[in-house]
DSSP file (Angstrom, degrees, kcal/mol; ACC not computed):
  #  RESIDUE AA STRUCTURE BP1 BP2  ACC     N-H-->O    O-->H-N    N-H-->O    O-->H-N    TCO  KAPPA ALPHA  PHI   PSI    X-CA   Y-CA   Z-CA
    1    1 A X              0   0    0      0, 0.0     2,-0.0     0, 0.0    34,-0.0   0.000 360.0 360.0 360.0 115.9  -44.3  202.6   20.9
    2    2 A X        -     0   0    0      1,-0.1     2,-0.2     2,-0.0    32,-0.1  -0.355 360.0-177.0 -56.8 145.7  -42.4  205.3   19.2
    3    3 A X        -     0   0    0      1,-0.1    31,-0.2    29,-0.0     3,-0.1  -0.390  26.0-151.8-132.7-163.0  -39.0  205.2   19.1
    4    4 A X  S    S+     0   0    0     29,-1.2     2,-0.3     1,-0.2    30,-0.2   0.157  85.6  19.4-148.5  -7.2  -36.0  207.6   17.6
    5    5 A X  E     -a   34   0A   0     28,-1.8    30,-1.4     2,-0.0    -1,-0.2  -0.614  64.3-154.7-166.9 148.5  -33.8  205.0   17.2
    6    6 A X  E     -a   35   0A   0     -2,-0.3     2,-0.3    28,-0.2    30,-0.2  -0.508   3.7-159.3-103.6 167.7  -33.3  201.2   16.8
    7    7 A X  E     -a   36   0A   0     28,-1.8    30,-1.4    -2,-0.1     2,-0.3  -0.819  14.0-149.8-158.9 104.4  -30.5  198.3   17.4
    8    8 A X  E     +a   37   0A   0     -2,-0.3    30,-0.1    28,-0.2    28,-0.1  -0.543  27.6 163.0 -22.9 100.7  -30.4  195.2   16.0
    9    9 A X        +     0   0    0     28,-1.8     2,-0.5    -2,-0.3    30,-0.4  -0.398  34.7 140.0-149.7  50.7  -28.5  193.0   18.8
   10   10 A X  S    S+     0   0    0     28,-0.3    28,-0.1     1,-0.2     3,-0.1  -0.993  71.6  13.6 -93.9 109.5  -29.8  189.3   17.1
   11   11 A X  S    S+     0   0    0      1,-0.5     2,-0.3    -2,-0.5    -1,-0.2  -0.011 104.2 121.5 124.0 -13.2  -28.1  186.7   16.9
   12   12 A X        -     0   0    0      1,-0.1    27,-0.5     3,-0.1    -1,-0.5  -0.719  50.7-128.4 -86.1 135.4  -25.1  188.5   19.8
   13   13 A X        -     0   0    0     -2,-0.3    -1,-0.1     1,-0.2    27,-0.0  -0.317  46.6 -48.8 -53.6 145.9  -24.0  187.0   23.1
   14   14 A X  S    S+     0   0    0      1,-0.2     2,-0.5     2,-0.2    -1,-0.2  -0.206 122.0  24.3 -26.6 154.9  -23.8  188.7   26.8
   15   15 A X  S >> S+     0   0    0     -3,-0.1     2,-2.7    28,-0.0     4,-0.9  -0.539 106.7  70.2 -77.1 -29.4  -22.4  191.5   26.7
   16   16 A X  H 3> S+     0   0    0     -2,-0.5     4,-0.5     1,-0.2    -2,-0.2   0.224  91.3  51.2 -89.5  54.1  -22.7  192.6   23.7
   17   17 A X  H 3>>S+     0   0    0     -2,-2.7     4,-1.0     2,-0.1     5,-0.6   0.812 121.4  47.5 -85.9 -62.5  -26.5  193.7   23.1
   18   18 A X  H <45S+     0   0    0     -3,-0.6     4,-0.4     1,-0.3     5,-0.3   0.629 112.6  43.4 -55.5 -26.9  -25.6  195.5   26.5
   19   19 A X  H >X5S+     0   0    0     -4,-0.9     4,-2.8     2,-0.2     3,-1.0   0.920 116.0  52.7 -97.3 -63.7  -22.2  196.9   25.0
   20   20 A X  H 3<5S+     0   0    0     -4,-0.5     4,-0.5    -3,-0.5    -2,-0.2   0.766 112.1  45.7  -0.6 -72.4  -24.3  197.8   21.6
   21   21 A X  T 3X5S+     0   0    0     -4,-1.0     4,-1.8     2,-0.2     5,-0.4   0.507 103.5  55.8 -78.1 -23.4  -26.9  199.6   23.7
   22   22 A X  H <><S+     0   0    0     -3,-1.0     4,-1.4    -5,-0.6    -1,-0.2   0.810 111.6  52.1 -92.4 -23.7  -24.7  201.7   25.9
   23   23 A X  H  < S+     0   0    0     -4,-2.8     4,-0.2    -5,-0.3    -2,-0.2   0.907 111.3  42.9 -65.6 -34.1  -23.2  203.0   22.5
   24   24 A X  H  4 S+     0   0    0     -4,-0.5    -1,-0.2     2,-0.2    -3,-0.2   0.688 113.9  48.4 -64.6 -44.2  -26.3  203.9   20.9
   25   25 A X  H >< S+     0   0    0     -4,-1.8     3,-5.0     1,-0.2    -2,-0.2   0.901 102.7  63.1 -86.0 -43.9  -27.7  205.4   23.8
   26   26 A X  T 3< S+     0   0    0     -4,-1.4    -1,-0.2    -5,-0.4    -2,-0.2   0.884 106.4  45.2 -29.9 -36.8  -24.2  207.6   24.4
   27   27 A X  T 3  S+     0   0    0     -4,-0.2    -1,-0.3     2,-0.1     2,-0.2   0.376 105.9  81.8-100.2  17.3  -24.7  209.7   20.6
   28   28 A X  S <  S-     0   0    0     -3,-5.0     2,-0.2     4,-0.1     3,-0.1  -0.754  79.8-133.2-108.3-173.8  -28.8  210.3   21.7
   29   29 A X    >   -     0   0    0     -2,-0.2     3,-3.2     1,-0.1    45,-0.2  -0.724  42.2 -53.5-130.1 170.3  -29.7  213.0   23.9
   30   30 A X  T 3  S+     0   0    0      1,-0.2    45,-0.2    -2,-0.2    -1,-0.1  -0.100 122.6  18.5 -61.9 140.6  -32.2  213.0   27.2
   31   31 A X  T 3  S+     0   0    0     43,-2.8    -1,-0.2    42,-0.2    44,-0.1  -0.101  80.7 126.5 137.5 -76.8  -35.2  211.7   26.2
   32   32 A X    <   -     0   0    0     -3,-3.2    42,-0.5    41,-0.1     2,-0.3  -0.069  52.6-131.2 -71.8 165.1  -34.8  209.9   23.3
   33   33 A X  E     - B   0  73A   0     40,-0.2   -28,-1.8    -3,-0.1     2,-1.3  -0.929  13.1-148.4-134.8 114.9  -36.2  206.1   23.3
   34   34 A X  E     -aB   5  72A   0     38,-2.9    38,-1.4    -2,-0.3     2,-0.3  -0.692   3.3-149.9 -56.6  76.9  -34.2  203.2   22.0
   35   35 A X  E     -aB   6  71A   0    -30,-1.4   -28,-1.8    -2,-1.3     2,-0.6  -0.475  21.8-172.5 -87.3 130.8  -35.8  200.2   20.4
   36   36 A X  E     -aB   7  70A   0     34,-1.9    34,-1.4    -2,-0.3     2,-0.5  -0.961  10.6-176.7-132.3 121.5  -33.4  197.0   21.2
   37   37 A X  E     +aB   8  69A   0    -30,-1.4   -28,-1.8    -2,-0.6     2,-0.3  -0.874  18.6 153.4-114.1 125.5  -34.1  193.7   19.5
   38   38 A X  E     - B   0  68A   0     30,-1.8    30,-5.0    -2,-0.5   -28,-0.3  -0.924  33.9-147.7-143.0-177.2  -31.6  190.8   20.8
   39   39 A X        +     0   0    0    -27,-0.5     2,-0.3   -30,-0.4   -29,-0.1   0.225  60.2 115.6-134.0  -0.2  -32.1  186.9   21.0
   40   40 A X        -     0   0    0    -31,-0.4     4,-0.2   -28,-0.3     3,-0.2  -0.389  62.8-148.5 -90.7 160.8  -30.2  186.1   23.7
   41   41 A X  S >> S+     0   0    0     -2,-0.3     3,-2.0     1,-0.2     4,-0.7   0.953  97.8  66.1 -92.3 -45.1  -32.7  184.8   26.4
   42   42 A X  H 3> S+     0   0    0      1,-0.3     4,-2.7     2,-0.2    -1,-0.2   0.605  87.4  81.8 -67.8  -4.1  -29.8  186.6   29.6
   43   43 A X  H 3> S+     0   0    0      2,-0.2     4,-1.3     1,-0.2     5,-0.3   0.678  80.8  54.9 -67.6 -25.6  -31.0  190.2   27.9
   44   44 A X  H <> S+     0   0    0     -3,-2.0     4,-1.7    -4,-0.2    -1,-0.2   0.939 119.2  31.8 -75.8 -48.3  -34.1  190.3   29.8
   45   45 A X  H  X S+     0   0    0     -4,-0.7     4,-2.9     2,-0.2     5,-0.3   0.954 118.2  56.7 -65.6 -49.2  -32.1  190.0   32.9
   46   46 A X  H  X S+     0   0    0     -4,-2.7     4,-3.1     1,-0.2     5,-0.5   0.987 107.6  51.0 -43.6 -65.7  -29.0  192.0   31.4
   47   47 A X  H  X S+     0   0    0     -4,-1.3     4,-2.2    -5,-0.2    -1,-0.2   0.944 100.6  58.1 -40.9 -60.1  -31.2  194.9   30.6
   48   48 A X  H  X S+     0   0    0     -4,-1.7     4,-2.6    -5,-0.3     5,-0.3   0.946 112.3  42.4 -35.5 -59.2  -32.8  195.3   34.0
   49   49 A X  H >X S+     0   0    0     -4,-2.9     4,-2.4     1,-0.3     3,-1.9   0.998 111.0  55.1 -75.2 -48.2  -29.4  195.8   35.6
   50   50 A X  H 3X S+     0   0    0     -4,-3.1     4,-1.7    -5,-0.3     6,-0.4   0.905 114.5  39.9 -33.6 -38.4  -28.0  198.0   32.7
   51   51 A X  H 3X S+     0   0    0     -4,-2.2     4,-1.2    -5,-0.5    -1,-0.3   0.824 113.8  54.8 -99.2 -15.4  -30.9  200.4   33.1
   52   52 A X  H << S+     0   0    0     -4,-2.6    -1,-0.2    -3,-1.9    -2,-0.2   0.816 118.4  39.3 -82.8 -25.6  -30.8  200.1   37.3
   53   53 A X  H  < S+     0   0    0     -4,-2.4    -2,-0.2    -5,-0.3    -1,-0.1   0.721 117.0  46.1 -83.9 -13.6  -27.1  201.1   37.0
   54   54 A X  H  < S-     0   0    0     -4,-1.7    -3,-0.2     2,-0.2    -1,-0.2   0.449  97.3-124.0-108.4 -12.6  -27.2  203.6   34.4
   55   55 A X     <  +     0   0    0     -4,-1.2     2,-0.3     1,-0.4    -4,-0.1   0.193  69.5 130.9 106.1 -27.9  -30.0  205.7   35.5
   56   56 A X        -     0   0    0     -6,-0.4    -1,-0.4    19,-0.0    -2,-0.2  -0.475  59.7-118.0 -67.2 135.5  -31.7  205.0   31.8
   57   57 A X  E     -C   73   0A   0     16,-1.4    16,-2.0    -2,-0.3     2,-0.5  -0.636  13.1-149.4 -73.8 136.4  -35.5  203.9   32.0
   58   58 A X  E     -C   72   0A   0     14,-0.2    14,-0.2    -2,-0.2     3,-0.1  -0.924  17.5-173.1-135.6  81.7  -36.3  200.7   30.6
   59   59 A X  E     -     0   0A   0     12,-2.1     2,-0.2    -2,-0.5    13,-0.2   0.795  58.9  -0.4 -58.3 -35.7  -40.0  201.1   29.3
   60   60 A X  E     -C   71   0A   0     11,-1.0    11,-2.5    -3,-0.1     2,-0.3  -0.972  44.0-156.5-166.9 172.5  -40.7  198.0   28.5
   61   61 A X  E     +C   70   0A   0     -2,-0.2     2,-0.4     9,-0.2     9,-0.2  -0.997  31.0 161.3-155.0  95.0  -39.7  194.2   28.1
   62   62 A X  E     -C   69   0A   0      7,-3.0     7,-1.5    -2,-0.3     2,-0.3  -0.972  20.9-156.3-122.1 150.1  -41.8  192.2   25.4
   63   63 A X        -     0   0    0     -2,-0.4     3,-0.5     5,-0.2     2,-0.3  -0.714   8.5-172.2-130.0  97.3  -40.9  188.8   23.8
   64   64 A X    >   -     0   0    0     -2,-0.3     3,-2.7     1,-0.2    -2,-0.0  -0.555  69.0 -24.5 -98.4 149.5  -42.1  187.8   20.6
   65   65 A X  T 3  S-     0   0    0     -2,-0.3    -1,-0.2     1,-0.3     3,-0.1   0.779 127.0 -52.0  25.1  46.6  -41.7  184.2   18.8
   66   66 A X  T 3  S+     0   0    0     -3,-0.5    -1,-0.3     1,-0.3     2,-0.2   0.634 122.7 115.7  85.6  10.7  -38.0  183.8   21.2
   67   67 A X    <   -     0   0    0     -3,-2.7     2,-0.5   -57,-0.0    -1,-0.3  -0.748  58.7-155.9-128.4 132.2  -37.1  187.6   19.6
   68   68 A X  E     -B   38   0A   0    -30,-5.0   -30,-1.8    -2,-0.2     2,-0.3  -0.905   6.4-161.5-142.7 135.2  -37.1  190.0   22.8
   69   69 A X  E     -BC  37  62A   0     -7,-1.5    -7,-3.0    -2,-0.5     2,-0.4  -0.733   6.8-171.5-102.4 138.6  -37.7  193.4   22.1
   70   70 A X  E     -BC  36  61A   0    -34,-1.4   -34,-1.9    -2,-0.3     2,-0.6  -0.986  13.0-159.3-161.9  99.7  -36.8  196.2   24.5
   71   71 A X  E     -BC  35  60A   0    -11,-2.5   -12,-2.1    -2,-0.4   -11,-1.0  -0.817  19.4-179.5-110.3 115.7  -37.6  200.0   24.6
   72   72 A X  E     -BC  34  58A   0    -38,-1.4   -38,-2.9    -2,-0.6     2,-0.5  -0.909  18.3-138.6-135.2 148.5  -35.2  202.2   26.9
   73   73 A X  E     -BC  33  57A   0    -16,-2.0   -16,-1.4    -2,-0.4   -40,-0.2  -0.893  22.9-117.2-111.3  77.2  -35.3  205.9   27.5
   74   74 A X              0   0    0    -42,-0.5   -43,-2.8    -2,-0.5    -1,-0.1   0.384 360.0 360.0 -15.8 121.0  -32.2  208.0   27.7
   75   75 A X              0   0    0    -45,-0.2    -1,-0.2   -44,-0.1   -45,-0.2   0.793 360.0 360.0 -94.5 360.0  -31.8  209.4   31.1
């Protein structure tokens, strides 16, 4: 999936892929896609509600070798 920009959030605890991500997405404009890599296993869940509460689209949720990778869509 193309992306315009990525965030490293491996090896960080609740909140802050979540705290990370709301920073990242704040300087992109509508639109733009977000690649978000964390390790924390509550990020799958964490994400979901971030993106039902902020209105941002959460395209997809993949998890590779315990690594879970995460592409979300600037609303």
């Amino acid at each position: 999936m193309q992306f315009d920009k990525e965030l490293d959030a491996r090896g960080l605890n609740c909140p802050l892929p979540i705290l990370r991500a709301k920073k990242a997405l704040t300087d992109m404009t509508t639109g733009q896609v977000l690649k978000i890599m964390a390790t924390d296993p509550g990020a799958v869940k964490d994400f979901q509600a971030f993106a039902k509460q902020t209105g941002n689209e959460l395209l997809s949720s993949d998890t590779v070798d315990k690594e879970f990778i995460f592409f979300m869509k600037r609303k």
